[in-house]
C-alpha positions, 0 to 999 in steps of 0.5 A: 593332743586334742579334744573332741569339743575342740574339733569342728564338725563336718557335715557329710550328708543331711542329718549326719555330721562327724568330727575327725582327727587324723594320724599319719595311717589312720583317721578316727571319726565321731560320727551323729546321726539322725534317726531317719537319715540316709547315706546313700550307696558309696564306696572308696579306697579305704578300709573302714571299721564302724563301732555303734557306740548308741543307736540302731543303724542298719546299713548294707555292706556289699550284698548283706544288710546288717541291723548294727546296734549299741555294742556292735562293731562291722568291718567294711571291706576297702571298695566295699559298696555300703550305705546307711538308714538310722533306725534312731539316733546314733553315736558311731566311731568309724576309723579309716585307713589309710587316712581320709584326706577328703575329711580334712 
């Protein structure tokens, strides 16, 4: 069992640092993010489920932008082009599966 004080952070773009667990399907992320900071446009092979726990992220999947706020739950489609603009401080779970090697 682990602790999420105990996993180190791992930062993915200016502003926005997560820190990930990983099954053997899945991995789970805890995601902080920056008001004002910018994932750009990306896409892979995973799919992926983001859950704004606090904050105002709008994000566009595919051709749709969203406003996704506290309570909120999107699934990004496997090789779905999206990208991300935090409206303030945010808090997000984002699972993935399968695993994020790439986040090891």
């Amino acid at each position: 069992m682990d602790h999420l004080n105990d996993i180190p952070w791992k930062n993915l773009a200016p502003g926005i640092r997560g820190k990930y667990i990983h099954g053997t399907n899945t991995t789970f992320g805890y995601v902080v993010i920056e008001a004002g900071s910018i994932l750009t446009a990306h896409h892979h092979m995973h799919e992926q489920i983001t859950h704004i726990v606090s904050g105002a992220l709008q994000m566009k999947i595919g051709e749709i932008d969203y406003l996704l706020t506290a309570g909120m739950i999107q699934v990004i489609p496997s090789n779905t082009p999206h990208s991300a603009l935090a409206q303030s401080d945010c808090i997000v779970i984002d699972v993935f599966s399968p695993v994020r090697d790439d986040y090891r």
